[in-house]
N, C-alpha and C positions, 0 to 999 in steps of 0.2 A: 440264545442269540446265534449259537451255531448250527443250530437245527436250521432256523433261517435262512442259511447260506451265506454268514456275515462273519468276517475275520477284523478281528479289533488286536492294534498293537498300542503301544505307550511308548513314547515319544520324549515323556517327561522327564526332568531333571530338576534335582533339587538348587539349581542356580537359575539366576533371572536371564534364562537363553530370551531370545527376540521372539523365535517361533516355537514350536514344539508341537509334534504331531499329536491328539490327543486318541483319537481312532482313525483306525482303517476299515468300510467296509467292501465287501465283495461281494457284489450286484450286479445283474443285467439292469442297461442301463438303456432307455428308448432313445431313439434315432434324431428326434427332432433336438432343439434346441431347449436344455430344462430350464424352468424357473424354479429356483431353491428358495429356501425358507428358512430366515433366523430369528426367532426372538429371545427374548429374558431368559428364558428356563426352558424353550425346547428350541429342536433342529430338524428340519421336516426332509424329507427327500423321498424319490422312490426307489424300491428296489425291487428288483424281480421285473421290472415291465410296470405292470399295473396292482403294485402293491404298495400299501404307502408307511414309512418306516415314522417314527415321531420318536426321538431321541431326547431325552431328560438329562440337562445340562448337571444338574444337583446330582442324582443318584447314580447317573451313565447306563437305565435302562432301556430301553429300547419297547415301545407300544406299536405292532404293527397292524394297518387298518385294513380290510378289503373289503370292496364295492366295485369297483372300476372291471372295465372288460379287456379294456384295448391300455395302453399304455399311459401314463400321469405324464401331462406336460407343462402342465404350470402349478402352483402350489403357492398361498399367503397368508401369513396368520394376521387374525384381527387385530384392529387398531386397539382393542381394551382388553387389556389383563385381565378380567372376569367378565363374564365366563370366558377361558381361552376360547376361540376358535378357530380352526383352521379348515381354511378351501382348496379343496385339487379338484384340477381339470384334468379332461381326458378328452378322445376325439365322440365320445358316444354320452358322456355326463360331467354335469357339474354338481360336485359333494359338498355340503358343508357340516365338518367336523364340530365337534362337542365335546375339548378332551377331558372334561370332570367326567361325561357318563360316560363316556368309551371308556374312560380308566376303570370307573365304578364297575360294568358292563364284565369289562374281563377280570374281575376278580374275586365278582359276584359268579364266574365259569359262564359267561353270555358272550356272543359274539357280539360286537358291538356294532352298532347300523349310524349315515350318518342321512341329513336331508340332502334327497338329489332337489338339487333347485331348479335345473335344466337340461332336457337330453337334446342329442343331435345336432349340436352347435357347430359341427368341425372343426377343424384344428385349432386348437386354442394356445397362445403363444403367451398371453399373459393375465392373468386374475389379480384383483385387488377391492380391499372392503372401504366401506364409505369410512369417515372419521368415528358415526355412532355405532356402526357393524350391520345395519340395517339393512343394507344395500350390498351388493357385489355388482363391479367393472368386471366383464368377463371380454378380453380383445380375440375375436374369433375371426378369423380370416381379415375384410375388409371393413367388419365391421366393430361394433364396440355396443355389447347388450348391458341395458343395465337391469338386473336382477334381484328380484327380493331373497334377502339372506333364511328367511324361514320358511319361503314355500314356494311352486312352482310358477314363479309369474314372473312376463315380462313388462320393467316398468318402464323403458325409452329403448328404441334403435338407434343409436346416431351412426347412421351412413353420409359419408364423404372421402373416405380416403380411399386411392388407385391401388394400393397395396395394403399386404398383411399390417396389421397395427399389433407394434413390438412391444407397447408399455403405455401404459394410463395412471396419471395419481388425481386426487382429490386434491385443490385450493381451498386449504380449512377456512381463511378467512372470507371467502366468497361462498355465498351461501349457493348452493347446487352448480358448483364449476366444477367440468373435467377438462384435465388436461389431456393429449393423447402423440405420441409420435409412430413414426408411420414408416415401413420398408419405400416407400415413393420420397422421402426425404423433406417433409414437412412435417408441423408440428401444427394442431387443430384446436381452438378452446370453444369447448361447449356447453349448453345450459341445459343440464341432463333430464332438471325437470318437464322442460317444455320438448326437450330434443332437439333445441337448433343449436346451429352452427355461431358461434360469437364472432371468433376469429379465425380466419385462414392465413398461415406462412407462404412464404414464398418456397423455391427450393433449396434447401440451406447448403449440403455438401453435394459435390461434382457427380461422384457415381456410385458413393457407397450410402446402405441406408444407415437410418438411425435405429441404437437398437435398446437404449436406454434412458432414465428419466429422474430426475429428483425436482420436488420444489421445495426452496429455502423459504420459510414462513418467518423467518427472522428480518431477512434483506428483502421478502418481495421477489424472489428471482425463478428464473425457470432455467436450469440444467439440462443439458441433453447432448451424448456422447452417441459417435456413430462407429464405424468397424474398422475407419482408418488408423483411431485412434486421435479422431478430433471434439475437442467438446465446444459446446456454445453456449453463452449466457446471456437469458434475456430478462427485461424489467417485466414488472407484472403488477407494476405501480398504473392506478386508475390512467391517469393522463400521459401515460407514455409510452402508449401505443404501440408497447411488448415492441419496443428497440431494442435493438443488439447491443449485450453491453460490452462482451469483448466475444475474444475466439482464442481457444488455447490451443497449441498442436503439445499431444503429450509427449510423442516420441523427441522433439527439441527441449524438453522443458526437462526430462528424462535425463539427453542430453550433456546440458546445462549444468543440472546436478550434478554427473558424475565426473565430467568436468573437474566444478568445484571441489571435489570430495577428493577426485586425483593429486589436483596441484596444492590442495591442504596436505598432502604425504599421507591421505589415509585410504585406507581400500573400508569400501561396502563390507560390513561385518566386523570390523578390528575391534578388538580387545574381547569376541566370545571361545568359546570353547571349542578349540579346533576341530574337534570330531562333529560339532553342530554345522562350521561354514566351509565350503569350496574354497578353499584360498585362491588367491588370485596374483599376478603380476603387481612390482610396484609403476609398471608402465600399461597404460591404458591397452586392454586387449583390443584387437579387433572385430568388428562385428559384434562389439558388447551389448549395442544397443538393436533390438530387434525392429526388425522390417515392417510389419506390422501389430499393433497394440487396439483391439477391437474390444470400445468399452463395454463390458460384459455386466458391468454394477456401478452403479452412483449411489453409495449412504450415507449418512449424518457421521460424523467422525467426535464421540467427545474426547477432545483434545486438551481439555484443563487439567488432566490425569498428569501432562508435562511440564505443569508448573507446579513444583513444591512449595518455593518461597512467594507467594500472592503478595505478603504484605513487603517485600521487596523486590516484586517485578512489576514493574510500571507497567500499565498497557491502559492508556486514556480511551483505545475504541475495541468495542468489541464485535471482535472475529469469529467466521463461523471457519471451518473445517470439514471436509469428506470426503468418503474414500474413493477410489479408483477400481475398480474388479478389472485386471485383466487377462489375458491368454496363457503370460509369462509373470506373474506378480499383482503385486496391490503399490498402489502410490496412494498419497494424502495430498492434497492443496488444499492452500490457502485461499480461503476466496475476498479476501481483503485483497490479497497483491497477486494473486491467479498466480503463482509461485507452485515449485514442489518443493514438498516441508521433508518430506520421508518415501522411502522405495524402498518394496520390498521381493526379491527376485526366490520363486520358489529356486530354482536350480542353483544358487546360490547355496542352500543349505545341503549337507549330504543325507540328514535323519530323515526328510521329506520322500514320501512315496513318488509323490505327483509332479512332476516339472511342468505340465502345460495341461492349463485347467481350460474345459467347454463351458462351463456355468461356474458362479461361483452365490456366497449370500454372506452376509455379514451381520452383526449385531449393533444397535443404536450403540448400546450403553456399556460402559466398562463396569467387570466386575473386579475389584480388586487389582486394577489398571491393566487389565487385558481382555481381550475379543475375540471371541468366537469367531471361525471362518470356513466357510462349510465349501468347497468344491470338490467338482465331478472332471475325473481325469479326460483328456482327450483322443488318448490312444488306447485305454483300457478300464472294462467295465469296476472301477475304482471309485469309493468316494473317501475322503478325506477330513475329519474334523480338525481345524488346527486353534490351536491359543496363542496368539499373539500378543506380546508384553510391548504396550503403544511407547511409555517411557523410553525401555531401553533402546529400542526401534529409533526414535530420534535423536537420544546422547548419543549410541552409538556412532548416526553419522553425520548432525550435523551441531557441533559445539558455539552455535552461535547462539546458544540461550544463557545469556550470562545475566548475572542475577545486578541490579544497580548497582551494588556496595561493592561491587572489585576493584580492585584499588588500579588492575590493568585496563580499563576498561575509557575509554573516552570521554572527554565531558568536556561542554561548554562552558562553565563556569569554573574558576578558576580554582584548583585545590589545593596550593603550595605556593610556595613565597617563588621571589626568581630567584634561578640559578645564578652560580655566579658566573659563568660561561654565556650565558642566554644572550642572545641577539637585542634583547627588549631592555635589558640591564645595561647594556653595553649603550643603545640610542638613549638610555633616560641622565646617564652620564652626560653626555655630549652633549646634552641638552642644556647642562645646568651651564649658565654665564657668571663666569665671572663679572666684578664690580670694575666697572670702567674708570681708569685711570685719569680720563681727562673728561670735561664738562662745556662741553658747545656751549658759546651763547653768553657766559656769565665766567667772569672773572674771578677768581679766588682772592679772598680779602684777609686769609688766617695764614701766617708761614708756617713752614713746615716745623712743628717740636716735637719731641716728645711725649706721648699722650700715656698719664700714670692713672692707675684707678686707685683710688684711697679707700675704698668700700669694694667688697667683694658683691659681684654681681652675678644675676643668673645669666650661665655660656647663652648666646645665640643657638647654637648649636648644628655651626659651622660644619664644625670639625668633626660630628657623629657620623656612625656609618648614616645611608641611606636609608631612607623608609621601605620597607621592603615585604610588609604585609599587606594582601590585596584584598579589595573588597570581595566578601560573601552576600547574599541575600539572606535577610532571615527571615527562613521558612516558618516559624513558628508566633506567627504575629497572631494577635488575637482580635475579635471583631474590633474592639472599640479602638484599638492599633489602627487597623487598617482604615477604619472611618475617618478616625482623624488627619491617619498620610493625605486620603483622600482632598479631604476638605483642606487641607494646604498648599494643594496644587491650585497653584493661578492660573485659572486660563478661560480663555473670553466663552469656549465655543460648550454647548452641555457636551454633557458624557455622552457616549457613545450607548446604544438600549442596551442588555444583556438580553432580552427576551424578545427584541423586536422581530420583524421581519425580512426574508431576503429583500434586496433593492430589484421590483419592478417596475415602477412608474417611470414614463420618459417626461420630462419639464422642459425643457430649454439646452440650445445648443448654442458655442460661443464660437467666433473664431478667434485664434492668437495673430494671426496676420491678417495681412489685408491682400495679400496675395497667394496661393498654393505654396506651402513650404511644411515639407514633411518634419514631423518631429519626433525625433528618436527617445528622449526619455524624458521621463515625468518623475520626481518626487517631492512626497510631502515630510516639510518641518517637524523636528518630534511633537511639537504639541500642536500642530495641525493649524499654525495659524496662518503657515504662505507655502505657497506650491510652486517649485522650480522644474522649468522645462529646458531643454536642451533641443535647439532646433537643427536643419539642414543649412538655413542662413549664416551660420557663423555665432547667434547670438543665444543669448540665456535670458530666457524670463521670467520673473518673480509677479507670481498673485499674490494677492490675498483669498483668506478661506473662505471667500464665498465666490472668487472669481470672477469679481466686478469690475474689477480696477487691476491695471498692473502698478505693481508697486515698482520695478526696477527692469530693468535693462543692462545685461551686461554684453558688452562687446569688445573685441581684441583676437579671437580667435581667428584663424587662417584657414578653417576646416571644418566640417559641421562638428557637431558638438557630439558626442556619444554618451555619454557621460556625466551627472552630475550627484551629488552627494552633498549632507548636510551635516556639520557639524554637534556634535553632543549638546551646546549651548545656543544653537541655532545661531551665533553670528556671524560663524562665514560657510563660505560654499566652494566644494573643489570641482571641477571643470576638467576634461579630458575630450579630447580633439583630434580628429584624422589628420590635423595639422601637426600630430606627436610630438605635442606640447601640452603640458598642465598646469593651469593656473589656479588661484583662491583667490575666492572676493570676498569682499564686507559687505555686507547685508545695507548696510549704510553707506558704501561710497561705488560709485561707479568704477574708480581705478583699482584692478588686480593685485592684490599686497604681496602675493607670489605668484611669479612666473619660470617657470622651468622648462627651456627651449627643447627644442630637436638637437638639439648638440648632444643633451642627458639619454637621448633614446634612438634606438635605430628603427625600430617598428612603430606600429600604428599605437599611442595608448587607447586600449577598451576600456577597461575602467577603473574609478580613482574612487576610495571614499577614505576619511577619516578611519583610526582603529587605536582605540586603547583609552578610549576616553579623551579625544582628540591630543593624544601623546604624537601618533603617527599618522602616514600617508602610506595606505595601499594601493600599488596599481598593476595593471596588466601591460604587459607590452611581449608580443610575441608568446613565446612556451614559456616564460617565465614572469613570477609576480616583484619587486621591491618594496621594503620594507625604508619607508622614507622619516629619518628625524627633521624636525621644522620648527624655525622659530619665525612668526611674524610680528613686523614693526611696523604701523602704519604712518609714523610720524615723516615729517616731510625736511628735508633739508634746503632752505632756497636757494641757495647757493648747486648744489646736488641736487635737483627736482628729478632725475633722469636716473641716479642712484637708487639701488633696492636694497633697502635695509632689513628686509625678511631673509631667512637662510634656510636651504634646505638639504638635506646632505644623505645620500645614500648608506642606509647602515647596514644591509646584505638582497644580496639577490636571493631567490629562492627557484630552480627549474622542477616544471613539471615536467615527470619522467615520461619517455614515449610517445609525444605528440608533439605537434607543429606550430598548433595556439592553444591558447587560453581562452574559451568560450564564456564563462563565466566565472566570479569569484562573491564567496559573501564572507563576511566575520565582524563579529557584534560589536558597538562602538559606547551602548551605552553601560555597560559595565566592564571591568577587565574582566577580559578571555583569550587565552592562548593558540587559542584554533584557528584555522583559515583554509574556510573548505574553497577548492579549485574545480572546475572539470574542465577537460581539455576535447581538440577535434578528434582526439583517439575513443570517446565515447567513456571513458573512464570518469572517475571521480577522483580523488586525492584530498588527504587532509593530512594538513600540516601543526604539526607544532610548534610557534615561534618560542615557546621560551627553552624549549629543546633544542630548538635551530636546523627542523629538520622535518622530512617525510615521516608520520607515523603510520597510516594506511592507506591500503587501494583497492575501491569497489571497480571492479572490470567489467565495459558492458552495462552501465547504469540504465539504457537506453539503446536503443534501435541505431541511433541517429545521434550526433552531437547534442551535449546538454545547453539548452539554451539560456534557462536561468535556475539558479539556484534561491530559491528564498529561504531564511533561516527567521525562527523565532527571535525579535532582537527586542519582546520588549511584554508585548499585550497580545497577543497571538495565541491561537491553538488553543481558546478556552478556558486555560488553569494557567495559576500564579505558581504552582508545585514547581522544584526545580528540575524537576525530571523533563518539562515542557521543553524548556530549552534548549533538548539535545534531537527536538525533533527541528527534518527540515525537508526539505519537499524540492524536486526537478520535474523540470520539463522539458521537452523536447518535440519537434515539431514530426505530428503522425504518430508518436509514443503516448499521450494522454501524460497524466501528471501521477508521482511518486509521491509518499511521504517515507520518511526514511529516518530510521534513530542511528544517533550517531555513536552509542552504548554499545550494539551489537552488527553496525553497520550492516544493515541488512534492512530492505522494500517491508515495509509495515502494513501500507495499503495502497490499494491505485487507485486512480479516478479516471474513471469514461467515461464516455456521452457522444466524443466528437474527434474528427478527427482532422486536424491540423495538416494537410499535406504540402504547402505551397511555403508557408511561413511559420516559424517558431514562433510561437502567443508566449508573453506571460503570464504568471498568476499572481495573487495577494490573496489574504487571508484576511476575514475583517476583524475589526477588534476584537471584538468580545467573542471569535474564536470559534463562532458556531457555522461560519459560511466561507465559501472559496468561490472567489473568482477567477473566472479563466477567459481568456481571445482566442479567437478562431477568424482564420482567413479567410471562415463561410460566412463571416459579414456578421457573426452573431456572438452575444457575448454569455457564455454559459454561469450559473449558478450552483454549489453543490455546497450540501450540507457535510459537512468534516467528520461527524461520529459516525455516521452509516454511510459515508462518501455516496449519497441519494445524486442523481440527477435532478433537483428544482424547476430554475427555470432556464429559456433560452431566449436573452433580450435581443431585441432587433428584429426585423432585419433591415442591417443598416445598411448604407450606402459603400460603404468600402472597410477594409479587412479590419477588424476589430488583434491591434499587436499587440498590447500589454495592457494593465491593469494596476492597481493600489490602490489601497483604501487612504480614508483621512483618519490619522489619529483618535480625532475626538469630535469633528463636526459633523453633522445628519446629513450627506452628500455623497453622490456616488458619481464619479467625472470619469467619461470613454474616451479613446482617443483611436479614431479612423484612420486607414491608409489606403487610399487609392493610389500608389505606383509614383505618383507625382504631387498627390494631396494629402494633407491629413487633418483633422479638424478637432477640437476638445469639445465633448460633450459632457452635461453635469443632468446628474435625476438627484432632487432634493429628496430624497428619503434616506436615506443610509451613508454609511462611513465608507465607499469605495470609490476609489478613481481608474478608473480603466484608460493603459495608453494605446 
């Protein structure tokens, strides 16, 4: 090896460091821009110019190949383990390697020879083999040849692109599809068999090219990084017409993380072996984050290597991961939440030769949870093999992978009795009425004696402490358990499909007035048998679940309505008002059983529902929520008709830190839960613990833009009855697309795009059976997406006017939209499915 001209050092150490140099070589190294080569058990690269090195990951020997004349500038090993093969380009041929007989070859004392498949191609920037190996993508100047892998023939030209073309991969699932991106700043799909053109992009980035590619065969998705350091993601789903699914800028997202990793009190690299990391400030350096990050590599990242406990780490969807190759380091994202999971900065390390890499390559697969990472230095004829430990790379710096069973850890459903201190102990107190001393109406006929018990009786039991253990779900029901729950539920309307279809069919539109009157909120009953609207009019109206008839009419308000919510047992309904007043009605009478004036509030109430199993009254007013005890009496006194015998009493406020209002609030009603997640105009999130009586955490930056609505799992959502479900919960926000979010490790799980909201905050719902998300858009249209692979579906309408929020029904086969033109709004229903859209 040193006959060669190649110096190898060891880097290793017997503790789990993150990186570790495993060789050095010392090479001339060609001028253009290399394409590197990693797989399983070799590492390809050139050295000398036009000499080609293949490095044996198992034994660390080194097989070096010559053919070439002028310099190696692209280099890929086959898509099949047997026979390996690997290809390098040059400016005068294309080789394809055989490394059983080349190995055979030299040790049998033969030179080894490989098949040129093609001469005088020029500059060649990137080679790649079909999925069967049969074929070679060879991208040579403007064009992109395709080539047969055993002898010298050309099987398609596809000419189209204004500039060098930087990278090509094969779509396994599509049978003779190439991908290709291009220094002119598009990306091209073509049908290699016949040689045309499928698809043409537009121009994606301003003035830098693209100079990288991967396709995700899991999601359907096309990946493509350019030299700014911005990547793009596109569908590659038949009917969706390779739309943008988002746009990430790495150097904010970079950013973002280090950020967060600053104000956790931990610095990139804490807790390795100091002689491995750069220390750093515990105050954010300057100029930390570099100027340019030109994505050099896009590959598969397996990332399950950083889950140990699988049977107690929840994860209902599953996520793809890959890495990042750039100038200054490798990053990992999440392509569920376009997030960065992990960064890894060579200069960071001191044992690193290389601080700024021109090429770099990487390995699919972990061996023994670390990867292979082959780059070529930038300022000196150097290359680099490093092993990097994926695991420690993430503990290290980011400790939000906590395992369910932490007892620190959040949760929606409730795991301990109440405190004795708790906010919620304290309203269930105040709650309880004493026995009234006197009796309207009826005259007492017994005097007062002495009342003796001659027989020992069982206590009432008065006098015991409170009840004070709370309901749990039990997880471990069995089929013939659950059939039976099932089938004891009453209710008029069938079950909702588990298999059915998203809702596309449009049926019929209704209107609720008879005039233009926008209406601000819509929900439906738990069991889905009446649907409450809250309008601009002042009033509330109740349907029934098929929306034929109104069942009721509430009126009293001063203000439109914002606001309405449905108690646990469906018989009353709380009401919040720009009139900053909240009332509850009975589902039965037209008159308000509670009214709580503008006196109790100085700001606007946003919004009011039941919480705790209709124990309390949550509302919004201002930057802070109340936590309201209530008793209602409906009974009428004739004398007093004008008397309210309902009572309601504030039992603590709660402020959200650092912002101005309260944008949204959700927290589950139909079981006890202690939670009560908030987001406010500061763009944060907050969740509260009531029976702590206090702030437990803060996601900062949930969003672009103010959270619009929060929806939280409160029942039959998100697919699974598991209790793990219900710590998931999902934001939206208007031009930010929608989040799902656990509330275990606080942190974006997955996003959903398709559309972008810029005028008005849409909401969304989930439908029951967990398998679809509806969303509103102010482009008139109402999108559909599938929850396990957050898929784009469909996109209903296009309607007349802005399509602002959504919900499903419970349990009946109906899916109801609700329109807004500026001054109108309208309720529309499609009979097929469990959605109501407002």
């Amino acid at each position: 090896m040193e006959s060669a001209g190649a110096r190898c050092s060891s880097g290793g150490s017997c503790e789990p460091d993150v990186v570790c140099e495993k060789r050095l070589f010392k090479a001339k190294l060609p001028e253009p821009l290399v394409q590197l080569a990693c797989s399983h058990h070799h590492c390809a690269f050139p050295v000398n110019g036009n000499e080609l090195c293949i490095w044996n990951t198992a034994t660390a020997q080194s097989l070096f190949l010559s053919g070439h004349h002028y310099s190696i500038s692209a280099l890929s090993f086959g898509s099949n383990i047997s026979p390996p093969l690997v290809c390098s380009a040059s400016h005068e041929r294309v080789i394809v390697w055989n490394l059983d007989e080349c190995t055979q070859k030299v040790q049998e004392g033969f030179t080894p020879h490989g098949i040129v498949i093609r001469t005088l191609l020029g500059m060649v920037l990137h080679v790649r083999f079909s999925p069967d190996d049969q074929q070679v993508a060879v991208c040579a100047g403007n064009r992109i040849y395709m080539l047969s892998a055993k002898n010298e023939a050309i099987l398609a030209k596809l000419d189209g692109h204004l500039a060098p073309v930087t990278a090509a991969e094969f779509c396994t699932w599509e049978k003779s599809m190439l991908i290709s991106v291009s220094e002119d700043r598009t990306f091209k799909v073509w049908d290699y068999s016949t040689g045309q053109l499928i698809y043409q992009s537009g121009i994606i980035t301003a003035a830098f090219p693209l100079l990288s590619l991967l396709i995700d065969e899991e999601n359907k998705q096309l990946v493509t990084g350019c030299a700014e350091g911005q990547l793009w993601i596109f569908s590659l789903i038949s009917d969706h017409n390779y739309r943008c699914v988002t746009h990430i800028n790495l150097k904010k997202e970079q950013e973002k993380f280090c950020n967060k990793v600053w104000k956790s009190g931990k610095e990139i690299g804490e807790g390795q072996n100091d002689s491995k990391v750069c220390k750093t400030d515990n105050t954010r350096p300057e100029g930390s984050v570099e100027t340019s990050l030109p994505v050099l590599l896009i590959e598969h990242c397996d990332f399950s290597v950083c889950f140990h406990n699988e049977e107690k780490m929840y994860s209902a969807l599953n996520t793809s991961y890959f890495w990042i190759g750039t100038s200054t380091g490798l990053l990992i994202i999440n392509l569920a939440n376009f997030e960065l999971e992990a960064f890894l900065s060579y200069k960071d390390y001191s044992d690193l030769s290389i601080r700024f890499a021109r090429s770099c390559a990487l390995t699919k697969k972990t061996v023994n949870g670390k990867v292979l990472c082959l780059i070529t230095s930038m300022f000196e004829d150097t290359i680099a093999v490093l092993e990097v430990n994926l695991a420690t790379l993430v503990r290290t710096q980011n400790n939000v992978f906590l395992p369910c069973g932490n007892e620190n850890s959040l949760s929606v459903i409730a795991r301990c009795s109440l405190l004795t201190n708790s906010p919620l102990l304290k309203g269930l107190k105040k709650n309880r009425k004493e026995p009234s001393s006197k009796t309207f109406g009826v005259k007492s006929t017994v005097k007062d004696k002495p009342l003796v018990f001659h027989n020992k009786i069982k206590s009432s039991g008065y006098t015991a402490a409170p009840r004070r253990t709370m309901f749990s779900p039990n997880t471990n029901l069995n089929k013939k358990e659950v059939s039976k729950w099932k089938t004891s539920c009453k209710c008029k309307n069938k079950e909702y499909p588990l298999d059915g279809d998203p809702p596309i069919k449009y049926e019929k539109q209704i209107s609720v007035t008879c005039k233009p009157t926008p209406i601000f909120c819509i929900q439906y009953s738990g069991d889905g048998e009446m649907l409450a609207c809250g309008l601009a009019d002042k009033t509330v109206l109740i349907f029934n679940s098929n929306l034929t008839d109104t069942y009721n009419v509430f009126s009293g308000h001063d203000g439109a309505v914002n606001s309405v919510g449905w108690s646990h047992n469906r018989k009353w309904l709380v009401s919040a008002s720009e009139d900053r007043t909240l009332r509850v009605w009975s589902v039965c009478n037209k008159e308000p059983a509670l009214i709580m004036g503008k006196e109790n509030f100085d700001k606007t109430v946003r919004f009011a529902q039941f919480y705790f199993l209709d124990t309390f009254i949550l509302l919004c007013c201002g930057a802070e929520f109340h936590l309201l005890n209530f008793h209602l009496d409906t009974t009428k006194d004739d004398l007093k008709r004008y008397k309210q015998k309902s009572v309601c009493k504030l039992v603590q406020k709660f402020p959200m830190a650092s912002t101005v209002e309260i944008t949204s609030l959700s927290a589950v009603n139909d079981f006890y839960s202690y939670i009560v997640l908030t987001a406010g105009s500061n763009r944060a999130l907050e969740v509260f613990d009531l029976n702590a009586g206090c702030s437990t955490a803060v996601i900062p930056e949930v969003h672009t833009r103010s959270v619009h609505q929060i929806y939280q799992n409160k029942g039959s959502s998100f697919s699974t009855q598991q209790p793990e479900a219900y710590n998931l919960f999902m934001t939206t926000a208007a031009g930010d697309g929608i989040k799902l979010w656990d509330l275990r490790t606080l942190r974006c799980e997955r996003r959903f795009e398709g559309h972008s909201s810029r005028c008005y905050p849409c909401g969304i719902a989930v439908s029951p059976c967990g398998r679809f998300i509806a969303s509103g858009s102010d482009d008139k249209y109402a999108y559909i997406y599938e929850m396990r692979s957050s898929t784009f579906l469909h996109k209903l309408g296009r309607h007349t006017e802005s399509v602002i929020n959504v919900t499903f029904s419970p349990s009946s086969p109906q899916f109801n939209l609700l329109r807004k033109k500026f001054h109108k709004f309208s309720l529309q229903a499609v009979m097929c499915s469990n959605v109501v859209i407002v």
